[in-house]
C-alpha positions in Angstrom: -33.8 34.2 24.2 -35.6 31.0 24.0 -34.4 27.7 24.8 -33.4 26.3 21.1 -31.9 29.7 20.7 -30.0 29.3 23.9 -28.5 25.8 22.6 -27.9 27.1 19.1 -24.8 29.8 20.1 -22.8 27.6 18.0 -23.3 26.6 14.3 -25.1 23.3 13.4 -21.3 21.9 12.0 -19.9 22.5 15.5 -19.4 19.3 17.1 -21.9 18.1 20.0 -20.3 17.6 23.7 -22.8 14.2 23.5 -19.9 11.9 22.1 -22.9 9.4 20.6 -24.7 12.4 18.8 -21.5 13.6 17.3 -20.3 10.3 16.0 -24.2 10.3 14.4 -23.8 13.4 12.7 -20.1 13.2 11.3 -21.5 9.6 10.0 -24.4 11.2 8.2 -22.1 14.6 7.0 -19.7 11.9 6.0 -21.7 10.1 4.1 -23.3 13.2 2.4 -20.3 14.9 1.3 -19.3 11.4 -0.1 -22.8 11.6 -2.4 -21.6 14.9 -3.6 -17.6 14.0 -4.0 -19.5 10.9 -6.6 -21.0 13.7 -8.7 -18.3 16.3 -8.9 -15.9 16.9 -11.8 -12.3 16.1 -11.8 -11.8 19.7 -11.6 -13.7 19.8 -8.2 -12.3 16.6 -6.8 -9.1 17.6 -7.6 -9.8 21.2 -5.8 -11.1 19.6 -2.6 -8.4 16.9 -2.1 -5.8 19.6 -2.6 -7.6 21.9 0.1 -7.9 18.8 2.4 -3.9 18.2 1.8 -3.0 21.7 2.5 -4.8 21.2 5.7 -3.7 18.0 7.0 -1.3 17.4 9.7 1.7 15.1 9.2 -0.2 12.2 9.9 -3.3 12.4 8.0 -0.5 13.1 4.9 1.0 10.0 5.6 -2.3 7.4 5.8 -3.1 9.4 2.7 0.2 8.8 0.9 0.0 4.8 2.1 -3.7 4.7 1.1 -2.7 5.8 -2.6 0.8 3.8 -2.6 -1.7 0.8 -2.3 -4.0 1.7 -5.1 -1.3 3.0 -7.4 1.7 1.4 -6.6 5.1 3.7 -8.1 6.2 2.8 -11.2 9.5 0.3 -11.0 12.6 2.2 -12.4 15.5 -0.2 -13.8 18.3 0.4 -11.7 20.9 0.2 -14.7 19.3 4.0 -15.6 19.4 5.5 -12.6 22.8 4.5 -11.1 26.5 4.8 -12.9 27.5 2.0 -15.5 30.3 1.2 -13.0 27.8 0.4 -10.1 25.7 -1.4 -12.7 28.4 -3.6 -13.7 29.5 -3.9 -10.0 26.0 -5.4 -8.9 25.7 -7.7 -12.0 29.5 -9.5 -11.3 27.6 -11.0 -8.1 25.9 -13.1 -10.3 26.7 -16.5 -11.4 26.5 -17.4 -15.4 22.6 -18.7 -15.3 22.0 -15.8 -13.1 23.2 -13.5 -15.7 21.4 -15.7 -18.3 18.6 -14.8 -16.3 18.5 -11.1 -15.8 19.3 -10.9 -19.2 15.7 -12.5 -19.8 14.3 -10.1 -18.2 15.6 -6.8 -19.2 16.7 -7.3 -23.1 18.7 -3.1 -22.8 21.0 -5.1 -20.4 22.9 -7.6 -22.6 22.8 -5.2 -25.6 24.4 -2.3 -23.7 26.7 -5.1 -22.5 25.4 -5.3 -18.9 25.8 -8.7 -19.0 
């Protein structure tokens, strides 16, 4: 066996024991699948990340779900649908008269449903 062979056992995508090489070669791998990702079709893109999901740890999920709350933020849902009338009507009797004049500025449903 010669000596490359001898420091080949392993496949060229195995990471290096030398820390500095290793960092040199996920940069240039990274950047490289990054070229590719640019040129793919949804379909691909959309196969990849969902591989890449299904093998993530906890933790990986969670900088991924932050990463994407930041560039698409959740849409806002309007309280009045989503809880009881009663509750509604509960929360809006905190409010004093210009208050109420207010909110129901801002969401017109609410004083013709008779939220305020």
């Amino acid at each position: 066996m010669t000596m490359i062979a001898k420091n080949r056992i392993k496949s060229a995508w195995t990471p290096l024991s030398n820390e500095e090489a290793n960092n040199r070669i996920f940069e240039e791998r990274r950047g490289l699948v990054s070229k590719w990702y640019q040129n793919w079709s949804d379909k691909q893109r959309r196969r990849v990340l969902e591989d890449l999901l299904t093998h993530s740890r906890r933790r990986q999920l969670e900088l991924a779900r932050d990463i994407v709350h930041d560039r698409v933020p959740p849409p806002r849902s309007d309280f009045t649908r989503v809880l009881p009338r009663v509750i509604s009507l509960y929360i809006f009797s905190f409010l004093d008269p210009t208050s109420l004049s207010r909110a129901s500025q801002v969401r017109w449903k609410w004083g013709v449903y008779g939220f305020i």
